[in-house]
N, C-alpha and C positions, 0 to 999 in steps of 0.2 A: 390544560391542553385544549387547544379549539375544538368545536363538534366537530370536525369534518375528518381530525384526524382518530377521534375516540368512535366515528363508526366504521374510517378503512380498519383499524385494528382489530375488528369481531368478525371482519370478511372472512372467507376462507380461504387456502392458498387457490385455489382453483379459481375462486371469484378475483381474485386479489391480477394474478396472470392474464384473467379475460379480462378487464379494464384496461390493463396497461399493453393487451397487445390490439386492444380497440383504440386507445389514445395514440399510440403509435402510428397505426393505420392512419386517425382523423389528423391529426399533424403532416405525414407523409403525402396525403389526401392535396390538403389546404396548399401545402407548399408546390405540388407538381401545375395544380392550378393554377397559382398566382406568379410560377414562372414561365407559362406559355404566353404572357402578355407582356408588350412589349412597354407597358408603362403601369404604375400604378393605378392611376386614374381612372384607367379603360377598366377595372376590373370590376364584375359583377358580384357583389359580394353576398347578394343571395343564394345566385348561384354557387361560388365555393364553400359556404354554409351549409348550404342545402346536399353538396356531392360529399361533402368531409362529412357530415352526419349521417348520410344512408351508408357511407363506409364501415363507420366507427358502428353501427348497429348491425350491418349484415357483419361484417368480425366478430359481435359477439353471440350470433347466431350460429359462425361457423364453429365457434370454439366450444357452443354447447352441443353441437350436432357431432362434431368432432372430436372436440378435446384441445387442449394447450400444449402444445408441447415444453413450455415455460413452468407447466404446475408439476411441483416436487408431489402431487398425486399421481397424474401420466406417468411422469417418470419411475413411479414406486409400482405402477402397471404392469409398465410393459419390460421391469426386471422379470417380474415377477409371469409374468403370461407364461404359462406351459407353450409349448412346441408345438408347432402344426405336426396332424398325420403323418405327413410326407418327411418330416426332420425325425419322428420317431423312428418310423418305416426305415428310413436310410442309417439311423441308426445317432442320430443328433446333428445337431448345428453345427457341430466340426466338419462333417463330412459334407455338406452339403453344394460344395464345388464337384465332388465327385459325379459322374453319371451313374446308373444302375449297373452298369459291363464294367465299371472298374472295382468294385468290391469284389475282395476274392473269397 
């Protein structure tokens, strides 16, 4: 097995999510760049270098600040999250289209 795939395999799913919605990003990034020009040639390729990597880094900034929504960890979260006050109070998440004057 090559190295590179025997150290993605000890990532976590959390870490494993933030790479791949950073590469996503730096891809998505590279490519909006190199189609606002009308020819190859013209294209500054430090500059889309340089903008697909501050993407692909602030993505993995936001997904530690944030969270993934891709990681089967998030997901096992926010099953799991208790109830705001106010879904208590009203009585659960079912009713929560209700207003306070429609409960009888």
């Amino acid at each position: 097995m090559p190295e590179g795939l025997k150290f993605w395999k000890h990532l976590s799913p959390f870490t494993k999510a933030a790479f791949k919605r950073a590469l996503k990003t730096v891809a998505q990034t590279a490519l909006a760049l190199l189609l606002t020009h009308d020819r190859i040639s013209v294209v500054d390729w430090r500059y889309v270098i340089d903008a697909a990597s501050m993407a692909g880094l602030l993505s993995i900034l936001t997904s530690v600040s944030a969270g993934v929504p891709e990681s089967p960890l998030q997901r096992q979260d926010e099953i799991a999250a208790p109830q705001s006050p106010l879904q208590i109070q009203e009585g659960g998440a079912s009713d929560e289209n209700h207003g306070p004057d429609e409960h009888a």
